[in-house]
C-alpha positions as CSV (number, residue, x, y, z in Angstrom):
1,X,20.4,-10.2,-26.2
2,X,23.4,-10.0,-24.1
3,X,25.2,-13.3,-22.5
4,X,26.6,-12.6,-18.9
5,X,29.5,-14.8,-17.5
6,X,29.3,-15.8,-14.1
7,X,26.1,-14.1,-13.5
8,X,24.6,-14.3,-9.7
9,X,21.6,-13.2,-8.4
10,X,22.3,-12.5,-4.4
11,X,25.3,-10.5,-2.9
12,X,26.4,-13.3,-0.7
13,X,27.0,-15.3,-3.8
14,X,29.3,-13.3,-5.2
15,X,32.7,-13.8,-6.2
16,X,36.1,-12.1,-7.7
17,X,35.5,-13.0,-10.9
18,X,31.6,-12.9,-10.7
19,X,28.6,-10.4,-12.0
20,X,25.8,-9.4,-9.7
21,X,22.9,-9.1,-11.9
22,X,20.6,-6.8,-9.2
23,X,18.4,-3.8,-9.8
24,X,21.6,-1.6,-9.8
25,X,22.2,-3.0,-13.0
26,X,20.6,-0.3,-15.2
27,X,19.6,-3.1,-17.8
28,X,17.5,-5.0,-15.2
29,X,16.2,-1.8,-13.5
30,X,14.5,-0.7,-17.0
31,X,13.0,-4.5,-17.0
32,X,11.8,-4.6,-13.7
33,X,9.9,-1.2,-14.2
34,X,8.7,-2.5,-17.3
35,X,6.9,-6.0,-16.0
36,X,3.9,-7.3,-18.2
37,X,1.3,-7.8,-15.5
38,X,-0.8,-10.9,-14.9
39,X,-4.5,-10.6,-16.0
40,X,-6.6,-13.3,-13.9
41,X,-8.1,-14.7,-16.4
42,X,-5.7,-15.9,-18.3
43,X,-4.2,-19.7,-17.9
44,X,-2.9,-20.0,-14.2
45,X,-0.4,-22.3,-13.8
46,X,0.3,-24.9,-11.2
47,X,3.7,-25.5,-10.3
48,X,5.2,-27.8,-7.7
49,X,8.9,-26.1,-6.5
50,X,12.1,-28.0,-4.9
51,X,13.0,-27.1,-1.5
52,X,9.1,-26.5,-0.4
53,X,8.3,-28.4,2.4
54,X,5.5,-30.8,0.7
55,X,2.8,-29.2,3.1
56,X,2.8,-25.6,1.2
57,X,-0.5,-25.8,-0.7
58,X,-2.4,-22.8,-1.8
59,X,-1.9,-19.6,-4.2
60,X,0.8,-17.4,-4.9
61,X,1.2,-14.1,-6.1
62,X,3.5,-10.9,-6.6
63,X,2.0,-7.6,-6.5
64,X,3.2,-4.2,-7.5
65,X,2.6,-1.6,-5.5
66,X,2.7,1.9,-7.6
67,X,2.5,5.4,-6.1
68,X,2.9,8.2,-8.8
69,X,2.0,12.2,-8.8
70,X,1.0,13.6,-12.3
71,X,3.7,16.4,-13.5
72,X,4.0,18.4,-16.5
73,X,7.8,17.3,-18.6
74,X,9.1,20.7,-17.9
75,X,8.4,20.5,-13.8
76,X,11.0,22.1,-11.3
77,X,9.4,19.9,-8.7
78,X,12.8,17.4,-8.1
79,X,11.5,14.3,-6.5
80,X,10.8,10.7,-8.4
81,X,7.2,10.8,-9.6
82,X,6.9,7.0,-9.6
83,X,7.8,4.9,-6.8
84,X,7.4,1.0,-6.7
85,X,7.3,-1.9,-4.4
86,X,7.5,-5.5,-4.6
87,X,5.5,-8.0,-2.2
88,X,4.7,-11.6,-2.6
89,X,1.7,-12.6,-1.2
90,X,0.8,-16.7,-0.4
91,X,-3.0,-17.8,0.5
92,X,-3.4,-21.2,1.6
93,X,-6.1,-23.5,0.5
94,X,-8.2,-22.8,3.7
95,X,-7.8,-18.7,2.8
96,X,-5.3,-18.3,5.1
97,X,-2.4,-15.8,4.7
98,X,1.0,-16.6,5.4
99,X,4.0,-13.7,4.5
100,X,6.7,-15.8,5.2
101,X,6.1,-18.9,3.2
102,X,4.7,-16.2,1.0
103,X,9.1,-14.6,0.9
104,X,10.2,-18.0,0.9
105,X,8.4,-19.4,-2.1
106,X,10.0,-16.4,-3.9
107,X,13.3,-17.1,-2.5
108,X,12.7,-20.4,-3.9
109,X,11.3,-19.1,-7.5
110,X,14.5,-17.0,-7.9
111,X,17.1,-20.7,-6.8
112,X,15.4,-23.3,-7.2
113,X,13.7,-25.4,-10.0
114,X,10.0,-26.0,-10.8
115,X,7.5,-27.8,-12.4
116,X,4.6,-26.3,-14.4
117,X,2.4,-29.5,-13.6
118,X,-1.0,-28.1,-15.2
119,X,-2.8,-25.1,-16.3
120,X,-6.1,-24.0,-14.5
121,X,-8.4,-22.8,-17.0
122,X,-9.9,-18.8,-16.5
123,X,-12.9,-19.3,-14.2
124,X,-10.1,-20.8,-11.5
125,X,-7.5,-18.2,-12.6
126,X,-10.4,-15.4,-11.8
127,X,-11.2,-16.7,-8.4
128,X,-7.7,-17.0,-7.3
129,X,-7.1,-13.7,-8.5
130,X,-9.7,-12.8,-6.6
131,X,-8.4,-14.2,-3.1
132,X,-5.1,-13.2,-4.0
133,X,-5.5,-9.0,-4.3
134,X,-7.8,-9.4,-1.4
135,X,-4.9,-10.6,0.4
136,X,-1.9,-8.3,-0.7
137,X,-4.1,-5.0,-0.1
138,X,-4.3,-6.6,3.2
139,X,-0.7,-7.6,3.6
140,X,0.2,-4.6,1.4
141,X,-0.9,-1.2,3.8
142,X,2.3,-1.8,5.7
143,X,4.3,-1.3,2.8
144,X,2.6,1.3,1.2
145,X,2.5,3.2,4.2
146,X,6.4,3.3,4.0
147,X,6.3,4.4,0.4
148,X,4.3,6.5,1.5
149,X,6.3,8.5,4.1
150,X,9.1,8.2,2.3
151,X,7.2,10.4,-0.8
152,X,5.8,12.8,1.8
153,X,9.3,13.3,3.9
154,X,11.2,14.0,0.2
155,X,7.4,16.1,-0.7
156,X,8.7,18.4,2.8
157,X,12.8,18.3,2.0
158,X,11.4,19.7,-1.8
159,X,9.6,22.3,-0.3
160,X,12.8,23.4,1.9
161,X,14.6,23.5,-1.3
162,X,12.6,25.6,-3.1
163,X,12.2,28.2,-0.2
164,X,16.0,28.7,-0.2
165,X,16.5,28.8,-4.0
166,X,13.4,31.5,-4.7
167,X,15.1,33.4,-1.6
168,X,18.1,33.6,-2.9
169,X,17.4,34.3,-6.6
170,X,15.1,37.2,-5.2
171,X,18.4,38.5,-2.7
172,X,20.5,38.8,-6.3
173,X,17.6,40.0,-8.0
174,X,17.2,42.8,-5.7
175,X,20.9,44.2,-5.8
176,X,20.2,44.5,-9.3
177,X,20.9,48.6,-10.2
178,X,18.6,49.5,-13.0
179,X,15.0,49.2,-12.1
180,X,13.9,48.3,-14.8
181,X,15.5,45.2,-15.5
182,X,14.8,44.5,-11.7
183,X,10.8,44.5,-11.9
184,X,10.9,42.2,-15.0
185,X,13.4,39.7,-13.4
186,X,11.0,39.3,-10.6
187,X,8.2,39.0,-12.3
188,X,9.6,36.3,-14.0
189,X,10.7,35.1,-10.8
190,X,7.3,35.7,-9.0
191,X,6.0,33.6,-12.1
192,X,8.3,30.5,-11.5
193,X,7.7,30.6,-8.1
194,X,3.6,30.4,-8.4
195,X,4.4,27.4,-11.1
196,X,6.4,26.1,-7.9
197,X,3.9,25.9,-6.1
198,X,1.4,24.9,-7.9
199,X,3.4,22.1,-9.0
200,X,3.9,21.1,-5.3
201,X,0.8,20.8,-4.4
202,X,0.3,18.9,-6.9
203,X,2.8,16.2,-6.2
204,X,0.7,15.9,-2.8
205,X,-1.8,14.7,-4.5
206,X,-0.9,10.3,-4.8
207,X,-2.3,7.9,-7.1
208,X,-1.5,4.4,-6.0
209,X,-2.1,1.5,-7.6
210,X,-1.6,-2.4,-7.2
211,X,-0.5,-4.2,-10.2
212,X,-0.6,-8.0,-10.3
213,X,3.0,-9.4,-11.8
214,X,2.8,-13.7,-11.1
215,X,-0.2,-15.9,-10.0
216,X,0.7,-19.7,-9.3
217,X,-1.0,-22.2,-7.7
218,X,1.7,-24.1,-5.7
219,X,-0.2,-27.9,-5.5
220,X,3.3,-29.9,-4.1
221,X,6.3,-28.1,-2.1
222,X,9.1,-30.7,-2.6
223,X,8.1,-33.5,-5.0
224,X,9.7,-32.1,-8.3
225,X,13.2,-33.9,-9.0
């Protein structure tokens, strides 16, 4: 392992002589998209958290949201294959939804201390598993509709890209004097350029996915000293 001096976690915390541990840390970027996933199932704890107002009851969760397009190692495609969001998601006991508390409580997870006061046992852990992706692919349609956007806006600059390249490799091709030599460079090029496309259609082609990361029921905001 490594030991970090004067590590912080938020940008406003920083200092001259500090270390912002974020995910522009290559280190915690290669964790982050490496996360073990929660099975529901398996022992859930409760936790009770400083700084929660002692009325926050209920479930809480933080879902990965994965979109990813299926490429061969060698593609000429250049966009990111895999893209990833984060959302925390809070139910309360009455099955209500609430995306603030639901930031908060992580806010508070990543600053504050907590108590692990029990462990519910799998038939609980299931049935707030349950209630819990109901509610982030709910809360979550927002988010990947972004992701979305985003994949199909760098999708259309990709395809722009590749227009101009094939364009002008086939402009240098055709200057080319011996004939010969200028058939079998653009078949070659008439070959990359099918693989191209092939490829991009491809990429338009999305497999998302929503990947449970923590499950906690929250029983007292507030009462852990």
């Amino acid at each position: 392992g490594e030991k970090v001096q004067s590590a912080v976690f938020q940008s406003r915390d920083l200092s001259s002589d500090g270390n912002l541990l974020s995910l522009e840390n290559t280190r915690i970027r290669g964790l982050a998209m490496n996360l073990p996933r929660f099975i529901p199932g398996q022992p859930l704890p409760c936790v009770s958290i400083n700084g929660l107002p002692k009325t926050v009851a209920g479930f809480w969760g933080l879902f990965e949201i994965r979109m990813s397009v299926q490429q061969p190692v060698n593609s000429q495609i250049r966009i990111p294959l895999t893209r990833r969001g984060y959302l925390p998601v809070f139910m309360s006991n009455e099955g209500k939804l609430f995306m603030p508390t639901a930031r908060h409580i992580w806010d508070q997870l990543l600053t504050k201390d907590l108590c692990i006061d029990s462990l519910k046992d799998s038939k609980e852990s299931i049935a707030a598993g349950e209630k819990l992706l109901s509610g982030a692919e709910q809360a979550g349609q927002e988010l990947f509709e972004t992701m979305r956007e985003a994949h199909f806006a760098a999708v259309a600059r990709e395809e722009e890209r590749g227009k101009i390249a094939f364009a002008s490799r086939r402009k240098a091709i055709d200057r080319l004097g011996l004939p010969e030599v200028r058939q079998f460079r653009l078949a070659r090029l008439d070959e990359d350029e099918s693989q191209w496309r092939s490829e991009l259609t491809s990429v338009r082609q999305i497999v998302p996915e929503m990947r449970p990361l923590l499950m906690l029921k929250v029983e007292n905001g507030g009462v852990y000293e």
